[in-house]
C-alpha positions, 0 to 999 in steps of 0.5 A: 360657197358653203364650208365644202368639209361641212357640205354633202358636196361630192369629191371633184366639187369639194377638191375644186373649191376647198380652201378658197377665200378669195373675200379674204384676199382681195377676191383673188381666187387662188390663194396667194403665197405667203413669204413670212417669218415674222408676224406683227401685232397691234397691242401686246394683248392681240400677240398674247392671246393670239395663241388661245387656242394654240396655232389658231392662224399666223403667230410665227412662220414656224406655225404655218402661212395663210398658204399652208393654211388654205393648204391643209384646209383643202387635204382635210376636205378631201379626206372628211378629217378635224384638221390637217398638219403639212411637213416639208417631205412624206418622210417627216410627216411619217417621223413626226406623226409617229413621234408624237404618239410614243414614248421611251417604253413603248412598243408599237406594231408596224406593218411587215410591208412598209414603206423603206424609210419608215422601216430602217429609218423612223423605226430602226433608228428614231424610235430605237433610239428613243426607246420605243420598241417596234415589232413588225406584224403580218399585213394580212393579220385582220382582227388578228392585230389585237392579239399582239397588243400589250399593256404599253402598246400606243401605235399600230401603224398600217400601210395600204397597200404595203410598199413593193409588193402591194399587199391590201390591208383588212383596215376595218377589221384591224381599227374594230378589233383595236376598240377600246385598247387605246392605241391610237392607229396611224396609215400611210395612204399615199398610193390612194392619196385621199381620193380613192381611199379614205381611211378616217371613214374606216376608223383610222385615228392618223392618216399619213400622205406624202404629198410629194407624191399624187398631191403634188402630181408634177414631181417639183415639190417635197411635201408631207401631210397627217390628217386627224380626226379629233382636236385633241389629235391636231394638237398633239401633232401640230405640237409635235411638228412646232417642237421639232421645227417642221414648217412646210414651205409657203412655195411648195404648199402653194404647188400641193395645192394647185396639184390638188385642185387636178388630183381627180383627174389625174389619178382617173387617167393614172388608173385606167392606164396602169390598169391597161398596162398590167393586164398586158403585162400579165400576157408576157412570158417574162412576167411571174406575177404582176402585184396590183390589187385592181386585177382580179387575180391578185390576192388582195382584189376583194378588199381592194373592191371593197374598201377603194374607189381605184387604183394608182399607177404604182404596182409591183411585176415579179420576173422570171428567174434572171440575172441581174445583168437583164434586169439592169439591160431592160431597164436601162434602155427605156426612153419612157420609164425614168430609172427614179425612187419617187413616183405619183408624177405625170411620168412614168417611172422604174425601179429594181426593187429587193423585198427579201431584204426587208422582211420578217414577219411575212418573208418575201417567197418570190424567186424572181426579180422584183421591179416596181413600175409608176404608170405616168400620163403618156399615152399606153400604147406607147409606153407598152411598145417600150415595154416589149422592147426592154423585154427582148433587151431582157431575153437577150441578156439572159 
């Protein structure tokens, strides 16, 4: 078969065959799994030159196996990049990726609505400490973000939709308006994943997955993965990541890679059933607002149509005022709706959430109780009959 990444080959096809080599493994069609450390060479000359250019095929199992490379080969196809970099978890890949591009006297601009970790963990306390100030903007600043920019600006980093409360961000606006400044801009893309949508093609310098999540799909692997759309990108982050000794393990490439070969279907199924949950949701009394931008009432619905082919099964459902015993009593009495921080799984999972607690630039002006729902691979008529009954566990208990 033709170079998928290279072919006008449509998604489900490119997903299906990205990566395979099977004349280079014995005509086995799924890349095999690569247990390795030490790589050997014939003649001093191969292992010297070898590394020109750098990381161009297996040196060190530090550098990454035959596994992860027909790994990264296959996300790179997905999402139309130069090359792809895998981490052990989502949350290296947000520190590595954003350590490359910074310095000690630098200021870089996060989104208000990020993920938790890249908030107190890679900004408050790597960057921090490193000297990189961080400044946290509007998500809805649009072409407003340049604006903020100053001479020692070198990151803006995005999230869309943002965690929690699921703000779509105007992404093409920002990487126009940034034109020319030389900051290189960076996106977390996990609710989307790649599939449904594709940053790169909407000016992104750095797209940052954690592939953990809908890559994954079956929630027994941690991986990360920062796809770039130049060479000179790929050897700042693949060098980068080499420094700090991320090396993606062989076993859970392997896994990204079988879950990434199904992603299209699943994601297809996560959405039309989230979708099918959220319209109900938003019928009950209980519910304020549910936050999920492929309703056509929620305030980022427009941009969603415009820049994206889907919806996840993430979303975000403010309830009324209540005490947080009703809360803890709805949900922990589900039989479907795992109590768990992760998501992107065939399960279905819950989580009290706290946006208050995390916000400055865009305060968080909800009232009621925040809860974050992952609408899984179970049939929803099932998961609505647990729905309704953890409502009547959370009237009782108000």
């Amino acid at each position: 078969m033709t170079d998928p990444k290279k072919s006008a080959y449509r998604q489900n096809t490119i997903l299906a065959h990205a990566g395979l080599k099977p004349e280079q493994n014995q005509g086995i069609v799924n890349p095999p799994v690569y247990h390795a450390s030490t790589v050997t060479f014939p003649t001093l000359e191969e292992f010297e030159t070898r590394d020109k250019p750098p990381y161009n095929g297996p040196q060190y199992g530090r550098s990454g196996t035959p596994t992860q490379f027909a790994f990264e080969e296959a996300v790179t196809a997905l999402h139309g990049g130069h090359k792809t970099v895998a981490y052990p978890s989502g949350l290296a890949a947000i520190a590595g990726a954003m350590n490359t591009f910074v310095k000690n006297g630098d200021h870089v601009l996060v989104a208000d609505t990020v993920y938790g970790p890249t908030r107190g963990r890679v900004s408050g306390n790597i960057l921090a400490r490193a000297g990189v100030e961080v400044e946290f903007y509007d998500p809805l600043i649009g072409a407003g973000i340049k604006d903020l920019v100053r001479d020692n600006t070198t990151v803006v980093y995005m999230e869309s939709p943002g965690s929690i409360t699921f703000e779509v961000q105007d992404v093409s606006a920002m990487t126009e308006a940034l034109k020319g400044t030389g900051v290189v801009t960076l996106i977390d893309n996990t609710w989307a994943s790649g599939y449904f949508f594709k940053p790169l093609a909407f000016g992104v310098d750095v797209v940052i997955e954690a592939a953990t999540k809908y890559t994954v799909g079956h929630s027994d692997a941690m991986l990360g993965t920062v796809t770039v759309a130049t060479e000179e990108h790929y050897q700042a982050v693949k060098g980068m990541a080499n420094s700090y000794g991320y090396h993606a393990a062989p076993d859970d490439c392997y896994l990204g890679q079988r879950g990434l070969r199904t992603i299209g279907v699943r994601l297809e199924q996560h959405y039309k059933n989230a979708l099918e949950v959220a319209t109900w949701l938003q019928g009950r009394d209980e519910v304020k607002r549910v936050m999920y931008p492929a309703l056509a009432d929620d305030p980022g619905y427009e941009l969603w149509k415009r820049d994206f082919t889907g919806a996840s099964g993430l979303m975000g459902v403010e309830l009324v005022d209540a005490p947080k015993a009703a809360v803890a009593a709805m949900l922990d009495g589900y039989d479907l709706f795992g109590i768990g921080a992760s998501w992107g799984g065939y399960e279905s999972l819950v989580l009290a959430s706290y946006p208050g607690k995390l916000r400055t630039a865009r305060p968080w002006t909800g009232t009621g109780p925040v809860v974050r729902y992952h609408i899984g691979l179970e049939d929803p008529a099932d998961l609505i009959d647990n729905l309704e009954e953890g409502f009547k566990r959370f009237n009782a208990a108000r």
